[in-house]
C-alpha positions in Angstrom: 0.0 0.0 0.0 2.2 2.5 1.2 6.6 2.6 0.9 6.6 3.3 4.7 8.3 0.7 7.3 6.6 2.1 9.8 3.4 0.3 8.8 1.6 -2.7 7.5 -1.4 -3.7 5.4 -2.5 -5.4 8.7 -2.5 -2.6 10.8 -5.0 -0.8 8.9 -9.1 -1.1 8.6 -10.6 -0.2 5.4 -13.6 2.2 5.9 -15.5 3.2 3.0 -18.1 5.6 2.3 -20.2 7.1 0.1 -23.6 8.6 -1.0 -25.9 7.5 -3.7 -27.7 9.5 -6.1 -30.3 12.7 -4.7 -33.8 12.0 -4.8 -33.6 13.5 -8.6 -30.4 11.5 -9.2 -28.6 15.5 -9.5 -25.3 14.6 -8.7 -23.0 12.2 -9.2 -22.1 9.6 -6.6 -20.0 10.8 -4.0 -17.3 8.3 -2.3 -14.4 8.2 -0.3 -12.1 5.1 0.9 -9.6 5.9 3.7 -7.2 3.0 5.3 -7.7 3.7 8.8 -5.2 2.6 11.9 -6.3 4.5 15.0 -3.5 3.0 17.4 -1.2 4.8 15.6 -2.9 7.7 14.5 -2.9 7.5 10.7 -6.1 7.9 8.1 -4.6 7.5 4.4 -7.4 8.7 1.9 -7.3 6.8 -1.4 -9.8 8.1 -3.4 -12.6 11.4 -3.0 -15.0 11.8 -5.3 -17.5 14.8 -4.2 -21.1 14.5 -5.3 -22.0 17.2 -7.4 -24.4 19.8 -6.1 -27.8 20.2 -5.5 -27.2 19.1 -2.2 -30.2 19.8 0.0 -33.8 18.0 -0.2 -36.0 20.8 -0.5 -38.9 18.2 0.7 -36.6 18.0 3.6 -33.9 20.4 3.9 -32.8 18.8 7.5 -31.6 16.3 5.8 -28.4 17.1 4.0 -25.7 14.9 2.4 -24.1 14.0 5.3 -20.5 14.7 3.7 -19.9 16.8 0.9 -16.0 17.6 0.8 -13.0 15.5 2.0 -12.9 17.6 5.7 -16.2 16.0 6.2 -15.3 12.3 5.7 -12.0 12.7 8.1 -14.3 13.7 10.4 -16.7 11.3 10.4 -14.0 8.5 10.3 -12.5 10.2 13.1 -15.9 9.8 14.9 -16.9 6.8 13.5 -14.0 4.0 14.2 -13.1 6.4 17.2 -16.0 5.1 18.8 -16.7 5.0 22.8 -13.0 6.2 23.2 -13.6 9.1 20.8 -11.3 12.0 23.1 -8.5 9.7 23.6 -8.5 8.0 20.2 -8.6 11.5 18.3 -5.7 13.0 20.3 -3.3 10.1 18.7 -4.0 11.4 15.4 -0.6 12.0 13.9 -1.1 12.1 9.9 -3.5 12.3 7.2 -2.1 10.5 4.2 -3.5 11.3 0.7 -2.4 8.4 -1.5 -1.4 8.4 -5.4 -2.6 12.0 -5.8 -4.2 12.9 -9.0 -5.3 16.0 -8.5 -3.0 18.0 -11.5 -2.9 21.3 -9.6 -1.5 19.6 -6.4 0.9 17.5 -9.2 2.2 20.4 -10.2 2.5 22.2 -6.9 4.7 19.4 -5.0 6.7 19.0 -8.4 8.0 22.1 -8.2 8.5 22.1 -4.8 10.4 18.6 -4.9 12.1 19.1 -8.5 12.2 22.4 -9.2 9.7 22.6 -12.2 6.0 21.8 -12.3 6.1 18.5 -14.6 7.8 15.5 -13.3 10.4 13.6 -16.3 9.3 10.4 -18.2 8.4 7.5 -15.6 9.5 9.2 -12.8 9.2 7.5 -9.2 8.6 9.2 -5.8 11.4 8.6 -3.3 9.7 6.2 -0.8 8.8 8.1 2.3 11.3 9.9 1.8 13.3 13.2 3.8 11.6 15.7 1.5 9.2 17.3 4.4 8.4 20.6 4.6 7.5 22.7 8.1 4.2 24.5 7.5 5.7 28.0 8.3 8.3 27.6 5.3 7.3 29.0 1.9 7.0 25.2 0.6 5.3 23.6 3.4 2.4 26.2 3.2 2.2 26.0 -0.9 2.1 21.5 -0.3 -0.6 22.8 2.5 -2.4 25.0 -0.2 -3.1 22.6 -2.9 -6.5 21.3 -3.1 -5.5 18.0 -1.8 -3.9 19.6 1.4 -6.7 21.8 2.2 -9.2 19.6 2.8 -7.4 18.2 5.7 -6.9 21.8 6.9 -10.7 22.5 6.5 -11.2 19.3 8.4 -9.1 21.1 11.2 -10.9 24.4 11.0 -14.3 23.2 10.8 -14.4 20.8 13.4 -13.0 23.0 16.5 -15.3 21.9 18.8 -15.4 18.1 19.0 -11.6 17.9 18.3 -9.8 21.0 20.0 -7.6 23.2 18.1 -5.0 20.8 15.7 -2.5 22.7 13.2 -0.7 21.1 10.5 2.8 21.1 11.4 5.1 19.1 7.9 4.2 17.6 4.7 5.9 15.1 3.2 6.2 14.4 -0.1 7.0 10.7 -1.1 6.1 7.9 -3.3 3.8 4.3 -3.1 4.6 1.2 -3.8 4.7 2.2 -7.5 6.3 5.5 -7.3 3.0 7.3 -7.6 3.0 10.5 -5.7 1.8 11.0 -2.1 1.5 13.6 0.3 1.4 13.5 4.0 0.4 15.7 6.4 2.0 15.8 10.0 -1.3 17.0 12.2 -0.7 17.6 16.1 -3.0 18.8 18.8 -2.4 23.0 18.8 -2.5 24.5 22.5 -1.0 27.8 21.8 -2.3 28.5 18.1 -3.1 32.0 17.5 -7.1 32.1 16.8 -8.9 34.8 15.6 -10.9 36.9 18.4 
């Protein structure tokens, strides 16, 4: 799955999710798969697909699509295989993982940052897991942060302040799978002295 020692296929649980059709059949499917480990703190996404707006019954508008963006599915895997130990399972959260990224903004983005140009060369192959990290207050680690594959784990930060506390992004990593494909991972840790908006 992933060219990490640190982990194995084993220590992971496979949670999938996703949402069928509106009651008009107005948007596409949307699904998500995430490889979760919760001892260790570690949600790898492998595929989000959004469901395309309208996304509110008008016959029942209290009853929205219960996830519409990435931030929402970390957050209901984070509740979900949390379970009855919810607090103390949350604060071991250490990354969130987006595998083989295909997103060509967030391509471009981490190739520049890693190569120095935007396109990678001819069957080119991420390091696996590699040095190349980035601390979120340098100019790369916020652009790797920026892309539309990092925000969503940043929005699942922001949005969520209440039932998770304050968490900050603090590295990305850039590597590569099994097959070289790119990868990103975000470093997340529990923020007690962020500064917050008043």
């Amino acid at each position: 799955m992933l060219a990490a020692k640190q982990w194995s296929q084993s220590d992971f649980v496979l949670y999938p999710y996703s949402y069928p059709q509106n009651w008009l059949g107005q948007f596409s499917k949307g699904t998500w798969y995430a490889w979760v480990n919760t001892k260790d703190g570690v949600i790898i996404v492998t595929a989000a697909y959004a469901p395309k707006p309208p996304l509110v019954n008008p016959d029942q508008p209290d009853d929205p699509v219960p996830a519409t963006h990435l931030s929402d599915f970390i957050f209901l895997v984070l509740k979900e295989q949390c379970g009855i130990e919810s607090l103390a399972c949350i604060q071991r959260l250490k990354y969130v993982i987006r595998h083989k990224v295909v997103n060509q903004i967030s391509q471009q983005i981490a190739n520049q940052v890693l190569l120095g140009k935007p396109n990678e060369p001819p069957n080119y192959r991420y390091p696996a897991w590699s040095k190349q990290s980035y601390a979120a207050t340098t100019d790369n680690g916020a652009a790797l942060i920026g892309v539309p594959n990092g925000y969503g784990v940043a929005y699942s930060l922001m949005q969520h302040v209440l039932p998770l506390g304050r968490w900050t992004i603090k590295k990305v990593r850039v590597f590569g799978n099994d097959n070289g494909e790119l990868c990103l991972a975000y470093r997340v840790m529990k923020c007690s002295q962020c500064n917050v908006m008043k």
